[in-house]
C-alpha positions, 0 to 999 in steps of 0.5 A, a space after each residue: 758550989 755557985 755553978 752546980 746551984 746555977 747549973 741545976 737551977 738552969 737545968 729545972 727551967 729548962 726542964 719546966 720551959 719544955 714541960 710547959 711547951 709539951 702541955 700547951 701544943 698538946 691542948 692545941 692540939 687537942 683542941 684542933 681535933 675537937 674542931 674537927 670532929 665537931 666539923 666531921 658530925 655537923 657535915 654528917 648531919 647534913 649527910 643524914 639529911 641527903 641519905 633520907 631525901 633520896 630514900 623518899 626519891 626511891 620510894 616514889 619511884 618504887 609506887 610509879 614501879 620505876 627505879 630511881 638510879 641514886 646513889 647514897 653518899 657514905 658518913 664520915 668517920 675519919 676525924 673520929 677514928 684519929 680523935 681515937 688513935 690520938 688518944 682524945 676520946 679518954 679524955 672527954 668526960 664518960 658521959 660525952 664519950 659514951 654519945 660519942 661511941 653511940 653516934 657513931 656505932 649509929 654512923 656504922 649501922 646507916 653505913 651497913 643498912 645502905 650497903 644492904 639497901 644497896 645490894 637489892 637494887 644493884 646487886 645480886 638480891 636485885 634478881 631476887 623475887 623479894 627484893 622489892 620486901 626487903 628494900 621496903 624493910 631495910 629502907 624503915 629501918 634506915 629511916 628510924 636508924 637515921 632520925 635517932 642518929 640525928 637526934 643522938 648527934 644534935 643531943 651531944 652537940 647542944 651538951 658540949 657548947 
Protein backbone atom coordinates (compact mmCIF):
# COMPACT_ATOMS: atom_id res chain seq x y z
CA UNK A 1 0.00 0.00 0.00
CA UNK A 2 3.14 2.63 1.09
CA UNK A 3 4.55 2.26 -2.66
CA UNK A 4 1.28 2.80 -4.72
CA UNK A 5 0.71 6.09 -2.15
CA UNK A 6 4.60 7.11 -3.29
CA UNK A 7 4.25 6.17 -6.60
CA UNK A 8 1.15 8.12 -7.18
CA UNK A 9 2.31 11.06 -4.93
CA UNK A 10 5.47 10.86 -7.27
CA UNK A 11 3.75 10.78 -10.27
CA UNK A 12 1.18 14.01 -9.45
CA UNK A 13 4.71 15.98 -8.83
CA UNK A 14 5.87 15.25 -11.90
CA UNK A 15 2.57 15.64 -13.47
CA UNK A 16 2.40 19.13 -11.90
CA UNK A 17 6.58 20.06 -12.28
CA UNK A 18 5.94 19.60 -16.43
CA UNK A 19 2.42 21.47 -16.15
CA UNK A 20 4.33 24.24 -14.64
CA UNK A 21 7.29 24.24 -17.00
CA UNK A 22 4.69 24.04 -20.09
CA UNK A 23 2.84 27.47 -18.29
CA UNK A 24 6.07 29.35 -17.87
CA UNK A 25 8.02 28.64 -21.43
CA UNK A 26 4.75 29.56 -22.70
CA UNK A 27 4.62 32.99 -21.24
CA UNK A 28 8.09 33.41 -22.24
CA UNK A 29 7.35 32.84 -25.22
CA UNK A 30 4.50 34.82 -25.40
CA UNK A 31 6.24 37.51 -23.99
CA UNK A 32 9.21 37.38 -26.41
CA UNK A 33 6.44 37.60 -29.42
CA UNK A 34 4.96 40.61 -27.82
CA UNK A 35 8.79 42.20 -27.79
CA UNK A 36 8.77 41.47 -31.23
CA UNK A 37 5.93 42.78 -32.53
CA UNK A 38 6.29 45.85 -30.63
CA UNK A 39 9.79 46.15 -32.19
CA UNK A 40 7.80 45.14 -35.78
CA UNK A 41 5.24 48.61 -35.36
CA UNK A 42 8.13 51.18 -33.88
CA UNK A 43 10.39 50.03 -37.05
CA UNK A 44 7.02 50.51 -39.20
CA UNK A 45 6.64 53.65 -37.67
CA UNK A 46 9.81 54.73 -39.03
CA UNK A 47 8.67 53.18 -42.39
CA UNK A 48 5.58 55.29 -42.44
CA UNK A 49 7.93 58.25 -41.99
CA UNK A 50 10.41 57.41 -45.17
CA UNK A 51 7.17 56.43 -47.24
CA UNK A 52 5.69 60.35 -46.55
CA UNK A 53 9.32 61.86 -47.29
CA UNK A 54 9.71 60.29 -50.53
CA UNK A 55 6.05 61.28 -51.64
CA UNK A 56 6.99 64.86 -50.72
CA UNK A 57 10.39 64.26 -52.89
CA UNK A 58 7.85 62.78 -55.88
CA UNK A 59 5.82 65.91 -55.49
CA UNK A 60 8.29 68.28 -56.20
CA UNK A 61 9.84 66.75 -58.85
CA UNK A 62 5.96 66.20 -60.50
CA UNK A 63 5.93 70.57 -59.95
CA UNK A 64 9.53 70.88 -61.78
CA UNK A 65 7.74 68.18 -64.39
CA UNK A 66 10.66 65.92 -63.43
CA UNK A 67 10.48 62.36 -61.97
CA UNK A 68 12.30 61.48 -59.08
CA UNK A 69 13.27 57.72 -59.31
CA UNK A 70 12.22 56.51 -55.76
CA UNK A 71 11.69 53.47 -54.79
CA UNK A 72 8.95 52.92 -51.59
CA UNK A 73 10.30 50.32 -48.88
CA UNK A 74 7.10 48.03 -48.04
CA UNK A 75 5.82 47.51 -44.11
CA UNK A 76 6.39 44.68 -42.21
CA UNK A 77 4.16 42.26 -41.01
CA UNK A 78 6.14 39.04 -40.22
CA UNK A 79 6.11 39.42 -36.42
CA UNK A 80 2.33 40.00 -36.78
CA UNK A 81 1.41 37.13 -39.08
CA UNK A 82 3.53 34.51 -36.49
CA UNK A 83 2.08 36.41 -33.14
CA UNK A 84 -1.33 34.85 -35.07
CA UNK A 85 -0.18 31.50 -36.19
CA UNK A 86 1.27 31.17 -32.70
CA UNK A 87 -2.02 31.93 -31.29
CA UNK A 88 -1.05 35.14 -29.26
CA UNK A 89 -3.55 37.46 -30.85
CA UNK A 90 -6.39 35.63 -28.53
CA UNK A 91 -5.17 36.38 -25.80
CA UNK A 92 -4.57 40.03 -25.68
CA UNK A 93 -7.53 41.76 -24.52
CA UNK A 94 -10.74 42.77 -27.41
CA UNK A 95 -9.97 46.18 -27.25
CA UNK A 96 -6.07 45.74 -28.10
CA UNK A 97 -6.62 43.05 -30.33
CA UNK A 98 -9.12 45.18 -32.39
CA UNK A 99 -6.20 48.14 -32.87
CA UNK A 100 -3.95 45.52 -33.60
CA UNK A 101 -6.14 43.85 -36.49
CA UNK A 102 -6.68 47.91 -37.66
CA UNK A 103 -3.23 48.53 -37.68
CA UNK A 104 -2.57 46.54 -39.85
CA UNK A 105 -5.45 46.29 -42.15
CA UNK A 106 -4.01 50.16 -42.53
CA UNK A 107 -0.27 48.20 -42.76
CA UNK A 108 -1.98 46.28 -46.12
CA UNK A 109 -3.80 49.25 -47.57
CA UNK A 110 -0.37 51.59 -47.63
CA UNK A 111 1.21 48.28 -48.92
CA UNK A 112 -1.58 48.20 -51.79
CA UNK A 113 -1.88 52.10 -52.32
CA UNK A 114 2.15 51.96 -53.29
CA UNK A 115 1.85 49.35 -55.53
CA UNK A 116 -0.84 51.60 -57.44
CA UNK A 117 1.41 54.46 -56.91
CA UNK A 118 3.92 52.64 -58.13
CA UNK A 119 2.46 51.38 -61.27
CA UNK A 120 1.66 54.86 -62.66
CA UNK A 121 5.06 55.82 -62.61
CA UNK A 122 6.71 52.54 -63.89
CA UNK A 123 4.06 50.70 -65.03
CA UNK A 124 1.76 50.17 -67.66
CA UNK A 125 -0.62 53.16 -66.08
CA UNK A 126 2.84 55.08 -66.75
CA UNK A 127 1.98 55.58 -70.64
CA UNK A 128 -1.50 56.48 -69.74
CA UNK A 129 -2.70 60.31 -70.31
CA UNK A 130 -3.85 60.47 -66.80
CA UNK A 131 -1.28 58.91 -65.03
CA UNK A 132 -0.17 62.31 -63.77
CA UNK A 133 -4.34 62.59 -61.90
CA UNK A 134 -4.06 59.26 -60.71
CA UNK A 135 -0.51 59.38 -59.08
CA UNK A 136 -1.87 62.82 -57.39
CA UNK A 137 -5.23 60.98 -56.25
CA UNK A 138 -3.47 57.71 -54.84
CA UNK A 139 -0.57 59.72 -53.54
CA UNK A 140 -3.51 61.96 -50.89
CA UNK A 141 -4.89 59.33 -50.31
CA UNK A 142 -1.78 57.35 -49.15
CA UNK A 143 -0.81 60.37 -47.42
CA UNK A 144 -4.30 60.53 -45.14
CA UNK A 145 -3.86 56.61 -45.28
CA UNK A 146 -0.43 57.07 -43.66
CA UNK A 147 -1.11 59.79 -40.88
CA UNK A 148 -4.17 57.51 -39.29
CA UNK A 149 -1.91 54.33 -39.38
CA UNK A 150 0.69 56.47 -37.26
CA UNK A 151 -1.82 57.75 -35.06
CA UNK A 152 -3.72 54.25 -34.70
CA UNK A 153 0.10 52.64 -34.18
CA UNK A 154 1.24 55.55 -31.29
CA UNK A 155 -2.55 55.21 -29.81
CA UNK A 156 -1.95 51.37 -29.25
CA UNK A 157 1.43 51.78 -27.97
CA UNK A 158 0.71 54.35 -25.35
CA UNK A 159 -2.56 51.57 -24.33
CA UNK A 160 -0.21 48.69 -24.01
CA UNK A 161 2.88 50.36 -21.44
Amino acid sequence: MIDIVGIVASLAVALISVAFSHCIAQRIKFRSNLRGLLAELDYNLKVLADIRAYLGLDEEAEKESKQALTTFPKLCRFAFDYFVIEGHLLKIPKQNREKLLDIYRGFDLVNKYIEHYNETKYGVLFVTSGATIFRKSIRKVLKKQISETERMIKDFLKSIN
